[in-house]
N, C-alpha and C positions, 0 to 999 in steps of 0.2 A: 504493500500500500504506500508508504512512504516512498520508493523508487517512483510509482506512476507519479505520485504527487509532484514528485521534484522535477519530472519528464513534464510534466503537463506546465507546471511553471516556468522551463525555459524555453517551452516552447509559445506561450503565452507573454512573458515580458516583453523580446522584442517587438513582436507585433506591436502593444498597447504603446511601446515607446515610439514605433515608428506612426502609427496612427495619431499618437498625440503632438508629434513637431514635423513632420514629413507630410503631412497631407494639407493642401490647400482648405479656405472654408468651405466649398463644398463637399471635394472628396471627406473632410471631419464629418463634416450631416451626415453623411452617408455611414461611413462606417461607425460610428457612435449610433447610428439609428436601427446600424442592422443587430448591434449587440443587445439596443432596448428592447427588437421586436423576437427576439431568441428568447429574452426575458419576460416579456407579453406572452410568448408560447405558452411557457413554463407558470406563468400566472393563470393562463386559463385554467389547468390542471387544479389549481387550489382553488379557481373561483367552484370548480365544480362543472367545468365543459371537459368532456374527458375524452372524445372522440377526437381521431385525428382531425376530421374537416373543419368540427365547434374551435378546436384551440388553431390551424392554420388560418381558420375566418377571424378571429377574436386579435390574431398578430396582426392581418392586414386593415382590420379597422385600424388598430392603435398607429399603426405607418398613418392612413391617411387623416389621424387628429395629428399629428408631428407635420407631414406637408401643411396643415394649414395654419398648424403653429407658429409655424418658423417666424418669427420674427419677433424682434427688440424690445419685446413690453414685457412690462413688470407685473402685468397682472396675474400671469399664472403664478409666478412667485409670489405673490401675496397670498393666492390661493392651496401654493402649496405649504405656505406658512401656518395658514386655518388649518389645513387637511393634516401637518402633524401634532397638532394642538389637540386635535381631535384623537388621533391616535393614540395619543399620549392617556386618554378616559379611555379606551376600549382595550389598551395594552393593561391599563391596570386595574379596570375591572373583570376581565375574562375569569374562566368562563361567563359570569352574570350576564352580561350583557351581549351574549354572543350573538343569538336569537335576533341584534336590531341587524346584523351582516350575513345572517345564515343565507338569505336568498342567493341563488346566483347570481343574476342579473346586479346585484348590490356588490358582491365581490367584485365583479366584472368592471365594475364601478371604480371600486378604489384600486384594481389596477392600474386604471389612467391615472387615477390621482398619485399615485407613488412613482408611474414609469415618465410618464409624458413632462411632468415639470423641471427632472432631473435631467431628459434630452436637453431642455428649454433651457438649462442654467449653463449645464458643457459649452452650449454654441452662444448664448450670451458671452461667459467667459473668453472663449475661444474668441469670437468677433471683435467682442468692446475694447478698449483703449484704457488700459490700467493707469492709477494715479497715484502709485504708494510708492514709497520711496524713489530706489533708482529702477522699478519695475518698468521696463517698457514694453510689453508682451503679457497678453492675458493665456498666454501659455504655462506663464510658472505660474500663473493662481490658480490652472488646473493642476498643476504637480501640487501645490501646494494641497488643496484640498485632499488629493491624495494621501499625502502623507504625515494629513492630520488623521485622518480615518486609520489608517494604517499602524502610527503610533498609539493611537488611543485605543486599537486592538492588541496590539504587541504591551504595552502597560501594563492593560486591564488582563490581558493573562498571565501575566507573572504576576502579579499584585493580587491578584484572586489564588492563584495557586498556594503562594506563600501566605495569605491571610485572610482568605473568602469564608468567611463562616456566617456570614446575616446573608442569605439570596436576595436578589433584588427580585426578580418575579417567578417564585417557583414553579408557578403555574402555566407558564409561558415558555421560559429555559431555565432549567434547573442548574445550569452551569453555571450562571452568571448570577454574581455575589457585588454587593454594594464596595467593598474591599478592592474590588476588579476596577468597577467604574472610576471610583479616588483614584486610583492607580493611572487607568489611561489617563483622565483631566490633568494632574501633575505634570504627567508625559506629553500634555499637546501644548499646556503650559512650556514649559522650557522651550519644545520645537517652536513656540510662537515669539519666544525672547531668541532663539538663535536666527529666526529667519525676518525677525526686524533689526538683527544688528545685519544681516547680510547684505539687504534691502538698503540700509543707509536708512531708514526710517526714524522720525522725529521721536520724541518722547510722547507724545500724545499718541500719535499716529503706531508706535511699535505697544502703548498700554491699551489702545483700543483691540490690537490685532490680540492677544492675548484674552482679551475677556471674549472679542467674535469666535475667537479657536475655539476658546473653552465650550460653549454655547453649539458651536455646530458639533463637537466631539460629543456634547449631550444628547443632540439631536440625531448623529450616527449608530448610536443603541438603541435610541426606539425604533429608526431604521432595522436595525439588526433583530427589534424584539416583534416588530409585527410580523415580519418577513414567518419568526417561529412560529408567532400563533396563528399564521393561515395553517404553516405544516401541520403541526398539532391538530388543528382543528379539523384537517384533510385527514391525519394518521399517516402521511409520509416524510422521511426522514431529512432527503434532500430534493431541492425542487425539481431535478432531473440527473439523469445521468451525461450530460454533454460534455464534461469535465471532468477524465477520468481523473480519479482520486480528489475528487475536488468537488465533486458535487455539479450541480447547475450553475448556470450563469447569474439567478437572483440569488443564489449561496453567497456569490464573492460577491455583486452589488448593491447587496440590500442595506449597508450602511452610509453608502456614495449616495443612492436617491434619497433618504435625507437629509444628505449634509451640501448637496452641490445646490440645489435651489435654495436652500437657507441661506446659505453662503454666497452666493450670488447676491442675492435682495438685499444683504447686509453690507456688501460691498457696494453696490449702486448708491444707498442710502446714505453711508458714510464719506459716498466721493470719491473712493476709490476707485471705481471704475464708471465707463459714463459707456452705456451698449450702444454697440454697431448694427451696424446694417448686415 
């Protein structure tokens, strides 16, 4: 298991490196859209569409709210800001309140609302015209987001191993411990004092970035905790097999689509970035 994982991983990284600074704004939609809609597949399955045709129709809708999406407004980001607000009651009341999402058509629902606003935030990033330090490229504020997810996952599992003893929602993943969560924050904390001394960034500007990390690295666990309780709530373990030893494709991004629209809207808000065309 661990050999396919490592196989699946190097054969995954360059790709996502070369798709994130090698590909024009187009060619980006595109391959960022084809990874959502692999993700959309994988979401029919927990909405409860479980036929090949139900979840290959259910990816080609989510494609054509992305083509009409496309473009530089902040509103689905406001709306993906509601929609994990929202998540944030249904993650922690589960089961209770499963019953208001049990429909399919209502899963099918918050697919878009988790997939389509996180397309929306990449090609925001990617397009817009960054204003934080000596950032000139809204390329590293997609790395960056990356690798705020990335550390607040690496933290939060060493900090939960070595001292997870309260869970944070047993009923959703049993794995994950309050002890974890402090662990990744501290962790996105520092990445966020290292990549504002990097940036050249002001004192105001490098203690904003730091309370925004902390905030999206929050909001990359609910990411991560809803993603469970559809599984859960389906009874399967990983959202597909696409990824050998790795799970599916919402396995690895279900903590990026809460933190890339967050992240985005906070950066427009702040000034930091002002979106493209």
């Amino acid at each position: 298991m661990l050999k396919t994982r490592i196989i699946t991983a190097l054969i995954l990284a360059p790709l996502a490196i070369g798709g994130i600074f090698f590909l024009g704004p187009l060619g980006f939609a595109l391959f960022t859209g084809a990874i959502i809609l692999l993700g959309a597949w994988e979401w029919a399955n927990l909405a409860g569409l479980v036929p090949q045709w139900q979840r290959v129709t259910y990816a080609l809708v989510i494609g054509a709210i992305l083509y009409l999406c496309y473009q530089p407004s902040t509103v689905v980001l406001w709306l993906a800001l509601l929609w994990w607000l929202i998540c944030f009651f249904l993650v922690r009341s589960y089961p209770g309140t499963s019953g208001l999402w049990q429909p399919v058509a209502v899963r099918a629902v918050m697919g878009a609302l988790v997939l389509v606003p996180a397309w929306i935030g990449l090609n925001v990033l990617r397009n817009g015209s960054p204003a934080f330090g000596d950032i000139d490229t809204g390329l590293w504020l997609i790395v960056y987001v990356f690798a705020t997810v990335w550390v607040a996952d690496v933290g939060a599992y060493f900090s939960g191993r070595a001292f997870g003893k309260t869970k944070l929602a047993p009923r959703v993943s049993p794995g994950k411990s309050w002890a974890g969560v402090w662990g990744g924050l501290i962790a996105v904390a520092v990445l966020a004092i290292l990549a504002g001394q990097w940036a050249n960034a002001g004192l105001v500007e490098a203690s904003l970035l730091v309370v925004v990390s902390v905030a999206v690295g929050l909001v990359s666990v609910l990411g991560d905790l809803l993603e469970s309780m559809m599984k859960r709530f389906r009874g399967v373990k990983d959202s597909s097999q696409l990824l050998p030893g790795h799970g599916g494709i919402l396995d690895r991004i279900d903590s990026l689509t809460a933190a890339l629209p967050v992240f985005t809207l906070l950066a427009i808000l702040l000034g930091w970035l002002v979106a493209g065309g």
